[in-house]
C-alpha angles and dihedrals in degrees: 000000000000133000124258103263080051094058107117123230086263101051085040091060095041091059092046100048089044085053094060094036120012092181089074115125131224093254093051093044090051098050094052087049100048099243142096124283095233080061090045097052096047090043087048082048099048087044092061090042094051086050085249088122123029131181124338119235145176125247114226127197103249096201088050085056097044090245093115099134127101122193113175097201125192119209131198117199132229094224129003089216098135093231086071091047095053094053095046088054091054097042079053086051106054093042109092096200088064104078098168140025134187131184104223145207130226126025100341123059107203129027102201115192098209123186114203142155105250148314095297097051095046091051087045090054090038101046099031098036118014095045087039098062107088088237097068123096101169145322141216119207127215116185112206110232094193136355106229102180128013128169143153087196103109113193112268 
């Protein structure tokens, strides 16, 4: 498939459209992009082959989920062997309340996006579980007050 600077006005509004709404159907995609369904659904098709697209997912409310809290932590590592990387990535990856993790520069090396309840139960997950992993060398913790602006939407 091609590259993204290849991609051509159609497959450009499909993925944008599909950003914003991924229940959109063929018909309805091909009806805001100005082609048939049978092209949208090939070009749909050969989106999701080229890695373009990848899975489709559901949004949930994190506050209707008690899950309102968000702590931005930043993680600096005993050694940068990348042994110890890699087991600090998996032990990321299998934890639910990281939802995102980010290998740094500068004088951080990890930037975690971590949803929790509350306080208590941030403090519970960073003091009984994060320090606790061998990795580990030291944190510093930033509570989000508000979230002005989220989106999975990236500019096409």
């Amino acid at each position: 498939m091609k590259q993204d600077h290849l991609l051509d006005p159609i497959d450009r509004r499909i993925v944008a459209l599909l950003q914003d709404d991924a229940t959109l159907s063929h018909a309805d995609l091909a009806e805001r992009v100005g082609a048939s369904a049978a092209s949208c659904w090939r070009r749909v098709k050969a989106l999701e082959t080229a890695g373009v697209l990848r899975r489709t997912v559901r949004l949930v409310d994190p506050v209707a989920v008690r899950r309102g809290v968000n702590v931005l932590c930043n993680i600096r590592m005993r050694s940068h062997a990348i042994e110890a990387r890699q087991a600090f990535e998996r032990f990321v990856d299998d934890r639910p309340e990281v939802v995102e993790c980010f290998s740094m520069s500068g004088d951080w090396d990890y930037l975690l996006r971590i949803v929790v309840a509350d306080v208590a139960d941030y403090n519970s997950f960073l003091m009984l579980t994060l320090l606790g992993h061998p990795g580990v060398a030291g944190a510093s913790s930033h509570f989000a007050l508000s979230m002005t602006k989220y989106t999975t939407a990236l500019p096409i």
